[in-house]
N, C-alpha and C positions, 0 to 999 in steps of 0.2 A: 616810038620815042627813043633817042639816044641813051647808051647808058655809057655812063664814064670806065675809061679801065679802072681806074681807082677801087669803084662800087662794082665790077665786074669780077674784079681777082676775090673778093669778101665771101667766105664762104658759111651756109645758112644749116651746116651740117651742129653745130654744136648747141644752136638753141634748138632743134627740130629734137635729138636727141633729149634734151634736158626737160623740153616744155611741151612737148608734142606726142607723147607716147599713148598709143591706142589705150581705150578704157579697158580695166584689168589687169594693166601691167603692174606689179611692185615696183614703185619707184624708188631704186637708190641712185637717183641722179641730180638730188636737187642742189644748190648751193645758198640755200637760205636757210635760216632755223625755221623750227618747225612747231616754233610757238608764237602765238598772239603780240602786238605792241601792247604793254604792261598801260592799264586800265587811267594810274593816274596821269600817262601819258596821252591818253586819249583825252582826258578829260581837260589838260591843259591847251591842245587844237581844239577844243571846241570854246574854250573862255577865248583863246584870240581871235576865232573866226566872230565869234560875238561879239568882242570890242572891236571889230575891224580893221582885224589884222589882216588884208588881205590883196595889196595893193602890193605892186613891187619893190621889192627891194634896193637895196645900195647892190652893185655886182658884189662885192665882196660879203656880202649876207650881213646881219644886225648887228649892233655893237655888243650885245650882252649877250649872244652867242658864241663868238670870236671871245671877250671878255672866260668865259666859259671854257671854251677849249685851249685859252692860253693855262689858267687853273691847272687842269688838267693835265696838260703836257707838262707842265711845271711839277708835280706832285707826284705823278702816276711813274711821265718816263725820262726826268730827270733834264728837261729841253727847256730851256728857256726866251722863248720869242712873247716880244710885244704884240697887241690883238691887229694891230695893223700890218702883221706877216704874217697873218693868219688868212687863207679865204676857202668861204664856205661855196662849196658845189654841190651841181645835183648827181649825188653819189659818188664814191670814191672813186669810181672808171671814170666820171669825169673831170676828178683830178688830175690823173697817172694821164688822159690825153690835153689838159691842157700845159701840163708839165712840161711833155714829149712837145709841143706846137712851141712852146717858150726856149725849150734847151737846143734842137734839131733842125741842122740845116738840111734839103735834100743832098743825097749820097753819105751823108754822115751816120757813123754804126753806132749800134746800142746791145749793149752785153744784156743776155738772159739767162738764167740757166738753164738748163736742159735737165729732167719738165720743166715749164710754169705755165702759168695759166694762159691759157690759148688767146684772151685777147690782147697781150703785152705784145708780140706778132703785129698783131693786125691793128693794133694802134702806131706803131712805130714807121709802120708802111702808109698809113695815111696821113703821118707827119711825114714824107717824104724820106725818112730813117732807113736803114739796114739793119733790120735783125739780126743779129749775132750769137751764136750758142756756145755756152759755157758750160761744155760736159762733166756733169754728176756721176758718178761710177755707184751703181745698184750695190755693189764688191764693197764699196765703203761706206756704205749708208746715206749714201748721196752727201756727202760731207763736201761744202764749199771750201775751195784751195786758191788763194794767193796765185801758186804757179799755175792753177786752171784759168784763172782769168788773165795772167800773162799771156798766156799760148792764146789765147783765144782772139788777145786786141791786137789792135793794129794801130797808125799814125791817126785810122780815119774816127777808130772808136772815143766818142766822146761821153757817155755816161753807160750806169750799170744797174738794171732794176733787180732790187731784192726785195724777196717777198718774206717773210718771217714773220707768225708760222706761216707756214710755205702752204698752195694749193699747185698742186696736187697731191704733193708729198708727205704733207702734215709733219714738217719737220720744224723744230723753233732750232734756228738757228744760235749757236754758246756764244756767249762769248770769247772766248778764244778763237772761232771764225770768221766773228766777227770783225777783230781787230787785224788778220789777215785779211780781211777783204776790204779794212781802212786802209792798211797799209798798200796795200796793189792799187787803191784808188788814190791815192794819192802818189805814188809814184807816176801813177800815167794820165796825172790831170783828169781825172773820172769824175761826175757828177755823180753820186748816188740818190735816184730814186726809190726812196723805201715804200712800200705797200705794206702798213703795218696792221690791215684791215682785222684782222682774225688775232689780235693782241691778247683780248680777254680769254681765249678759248686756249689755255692751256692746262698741259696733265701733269702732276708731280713726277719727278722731281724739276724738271723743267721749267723755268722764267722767260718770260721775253725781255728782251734787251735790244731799245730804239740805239741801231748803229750812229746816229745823231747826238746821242750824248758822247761818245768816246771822245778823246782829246784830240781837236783839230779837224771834227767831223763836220760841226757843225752848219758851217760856210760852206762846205760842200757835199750836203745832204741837201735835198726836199722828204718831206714825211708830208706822206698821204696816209688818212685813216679815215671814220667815218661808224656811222649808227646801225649800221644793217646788219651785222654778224655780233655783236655784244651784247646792243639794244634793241636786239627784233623790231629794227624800224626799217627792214628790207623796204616796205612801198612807199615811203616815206621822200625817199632820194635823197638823204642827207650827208654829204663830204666833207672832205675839208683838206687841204694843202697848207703847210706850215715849212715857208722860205724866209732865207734872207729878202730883206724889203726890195734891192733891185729885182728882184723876180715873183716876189706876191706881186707888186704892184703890175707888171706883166702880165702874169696870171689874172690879176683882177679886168684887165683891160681887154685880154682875150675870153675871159666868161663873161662879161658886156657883150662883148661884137656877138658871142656864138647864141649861149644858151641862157644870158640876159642873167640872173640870179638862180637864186635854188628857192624853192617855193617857199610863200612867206609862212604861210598857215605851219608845214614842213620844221620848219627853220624853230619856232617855237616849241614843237613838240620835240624835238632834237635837245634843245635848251632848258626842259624840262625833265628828257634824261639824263644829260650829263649834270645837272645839280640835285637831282632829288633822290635824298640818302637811301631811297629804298629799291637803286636800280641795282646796287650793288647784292643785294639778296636777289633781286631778280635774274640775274646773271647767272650768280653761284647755283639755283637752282637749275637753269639751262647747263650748263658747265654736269652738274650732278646726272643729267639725265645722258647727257651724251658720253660722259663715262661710262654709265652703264651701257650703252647702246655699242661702245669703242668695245668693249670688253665682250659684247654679244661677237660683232666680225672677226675679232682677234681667234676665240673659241672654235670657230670653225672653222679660219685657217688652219691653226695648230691639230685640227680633229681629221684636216684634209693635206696633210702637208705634205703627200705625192704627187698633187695637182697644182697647189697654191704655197705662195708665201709672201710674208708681210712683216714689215719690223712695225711693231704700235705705235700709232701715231701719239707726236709728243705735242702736236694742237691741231684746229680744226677740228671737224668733223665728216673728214675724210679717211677711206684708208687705203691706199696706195697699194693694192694686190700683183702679184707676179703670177702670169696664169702659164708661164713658160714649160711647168713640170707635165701643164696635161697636153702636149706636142701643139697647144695654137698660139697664137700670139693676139695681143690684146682685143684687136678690131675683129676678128674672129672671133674670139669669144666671147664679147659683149654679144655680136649680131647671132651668135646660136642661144644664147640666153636667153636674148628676146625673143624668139621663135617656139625654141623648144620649152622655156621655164616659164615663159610671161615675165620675165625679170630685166629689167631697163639698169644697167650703169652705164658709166663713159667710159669708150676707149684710150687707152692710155696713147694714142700716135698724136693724138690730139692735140697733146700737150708739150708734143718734139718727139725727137726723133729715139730720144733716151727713152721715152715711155712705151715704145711699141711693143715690148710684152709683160704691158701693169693694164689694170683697170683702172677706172678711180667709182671706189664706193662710199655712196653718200650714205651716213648715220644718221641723219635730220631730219628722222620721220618716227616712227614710232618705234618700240621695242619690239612687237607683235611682227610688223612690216620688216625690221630689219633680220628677226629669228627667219619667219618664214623665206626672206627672199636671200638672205648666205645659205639656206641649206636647200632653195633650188639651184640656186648659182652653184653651188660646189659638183651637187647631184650631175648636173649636167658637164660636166667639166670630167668629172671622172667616169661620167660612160662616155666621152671622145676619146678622154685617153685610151680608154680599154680598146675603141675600135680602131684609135690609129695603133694602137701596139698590136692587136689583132693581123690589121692590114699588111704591119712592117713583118710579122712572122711568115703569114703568106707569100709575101714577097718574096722572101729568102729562101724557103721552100721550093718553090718554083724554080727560082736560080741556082740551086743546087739539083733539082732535076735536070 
C-alpha cells in the first residue's frame, strides 16, 4: 500500500516513548494528570447519555457549552468573544491543527520557540507550513525576546504559537514578555496562536496571563485551551478555539469537513466542568499535589547539582532538567536511564534543537514514583559522569606517556 510523504516524514518516536514503555519502567513521561475525571462529572455523562444525548452535534459543539466557555474566558482571562467565536474540538491539538489549516498557506512560516512541544512541528508541516525556531537561551531562563522573534522572521513568516505555561519548559510566560511578543507581533503582521492548555496549573508567585487581553491583541490572537490538563478530562477530547468570527466560522467549517464535532456525550461532561463550583477545589487540590511532587524533582536536582540542573517550574507539571554537567546530552541519557534505572523520561532533542541537553520530567504520577524514579535517574547519571571523567583521565595519561 502507498504511503504519502506527508505520513512518511511523521515520526512514532515520541508516543512509543510516552505510551509504550516495557512493564516495570517508572514512568516520568506522561503528559496527563494523574487523577481521575471528578465524580460529579461522570455523573453528568451519564444523565446525557440517558436523555440521549448522543447523536451529533452542530461542528461547533452545543450552545451552553460555547455559552459556558465564553463565561469563562470573560471572568477568568479577561477575553471577551460571543459563543459564536467560540468552537469546541476534539482536544485542544485539535484546535492548534485546525488553526494552522485556517491561517497556512503551503511554503508559509510559523515561529515556535525552541523547545515546545513536539507536535506544533509536525502540525505546521502537515498544514503545508514551515516550522521556524525562535531560540530560548537556557543562560536566560529561556525568557522570550521581541528581538528573538525579529531575527527569526522573515517576509514569508505569518504566525507565532506560544504556549504559556510552556511544555516543555514549564515557564508561565510575565507579562512584560508578553507584551514584547505583542509588540514583535504586530510589527510583522503575526497571527498569534496561544496554547493556553496548562492555564490552571500554576506555582506562586507566578499568574497566567492570556496574550489576547493585552491592548490590540485581540484581533490577532486565536486562543486555544481545553479540559484535559485542569479538569482531568484527558479521555474525554474536549477543546475549544476562541477567534475573531471570520475565522471560527472557518475553523467551524474545517472541523465539519475533518473530524465532524467533538463527542456529544464529551461536550456535556466538559459543560459540567466548567460551571460546577466544585471543579475549582478540585483543581486546587491537583495543583496541591503537584507542588509537592515539583518540589520532590527540584530536591534532587539541588542534592545532584554536579550532574543536573533545573530552574522550578513556574507551571505544568514538568521539569525541564539539564543533564549537560554529567558529560551526555539529553537522548543519551533518557536512553541509559531506561536501561540501566528502569526509568522512562523524554528526551529533550525532541522538543528542538535548544533542548538537546534537558530531559523533560513528568511529575503526574505519584509521590512514591516520582521520589524513587529522580534518585534512579540522578544515580545513574552520576556514575556516567564518574566513568566519562574516569575515561577523560585515562586519556590524558596515555597522551602524556
Amino acid at each position: 500500500m502507498h504511503l504519502s510523504n506527508r505520513a512518511s516524514k511523521i515520526s512514532e518516536e515520541p508516543f512509543f516513548i510516552a505510551l509504550n514503555l516495557p512493564p516495570g519502567v517508572l514512568r516520568l513521561t506522561g503528559g496527563e494528570p494523574d487523577f481521575p475525571s471528578a465524580t460529579f462529572v461522570l455523573e453528568a455523562a451519564s444523565r446525557a447519555m440517558t436523555d440521549g444525548q448522543t447523536h451529533y452535534t452542530a461542528p461547533a459543539g452545543i450552545i451552553p457549552l460555547r455559552q459556558g466557555i465564553a463565561r469563562k474566558l470573560k471572568e477568568e482571562n479577561k477575553l471577551s468573544y460571543d459563543p459564536n467565536e467560540i468552537v469546541v474540538t476534539p482536544g485542544s491539538s485539535g484546535a492548534v491543527g485546525l488553526a494552522l489549516l485556517a491561517m497556512i498557506d503551503p511554503g508559509e512560516e510559523v515561529l515556535l520557540p525552541d523547545p515546545a512541544w513536539f507536535h506544533y512541528a509536525t502540525l505546521v508541516e502537515l498544514a503545508g507550513g514551515i516550522p521556524k525556531r525562535v531560540a530560548l537561551d537556557v543562560k536566560d531562563g529561556f525568557t522570550i525576546h521581541a528581538s528573538s522573534i525579529e531575527k527569526a522572521a522573515s517576509q514569508k513568516s505569518k504566525a507565532l504559537i506560544l504556549n504559556s505555561p510552556s511544555n516543555p519548559m514549564g515557564r508561565v510566560f510575565s507579562r512584560s514578555e508578553l507584551e514584547e511578543v505583542a509588540g514583535a507581533a504586530e510589527r510583522l503582521s503575526l497571527t498569534v496562536l496561544s496554547d493556553e492548555i496548562y492555564e490552571k496549573i500554576v506555582y506562586p508567585p507566578h499568574s497566567h496571563v492570556s496574550i489576547g487581553s493585552l491592548s490590540g491583541m485581540r484581533d490577532r490572537t486565536i486562543v486555544v485551551n481545553g479540559f484535559s490538563k485542569g479538569y482531568a478530562l484527558m479521555g474525554w477530547r474536549v477543546g475549544y478555539a476562541a477567534a475573531p468570527i471570520e475565522i471560527s466560522r472557518k475553523l467551524e467549517s474545517l472541523l465539519g469537513y475533518t473530524l465532524v464535532c467533538a463527542g456529544s456525550v464529551s461536550q456535556y461532561a466538559a459543560l459540567e466542568a466548567i460551571q460546577n463550583p466544585k471543579s475549582r477545589e478540585y483543581t486546587r487540590k491537583m495543583v496541591e499535589a503537584w507542588t509537592r511532587r515539583r518540589d520532590i524533582v527540584m530536591r534532587h536536582v539541588y542534592e545532584n547539582s554536579t550532574v543536573v540542573s533545573a530552574n522550578p517550574p513556574e507551571g505544568t507539571f514538568y521539569g525541564w532538567v539539564d543533564v549537560s554537567g554529567s558529560g551526555l546530552d539529553g537522548k543519551h541519557a533518557a536512553s541509559l536511564a531506561l536501561e540501566k534505572a528502569k526509568v522512562g523520561v523524554m528526551p529533550g532533542n525532541l522538543f528542538g534543537e535548544g533542548g538537546r541537553n534537558h530531559v523533560r520530567i513528568s511529575f503526574a504520577t505519584s509521590d512514591d514514583i516520582v521520589e524513587e524514579g529522580m534518585k534512579r535517574f540522578c544515580n545513574v547519571l552520576t556514575v556516567a559522569s564518574k566513568v566519562n571523567n574516569d575515561n577523560r583521565k585515562l586519556t590524558h595519561v596515555e597522551q602524556i606517556k
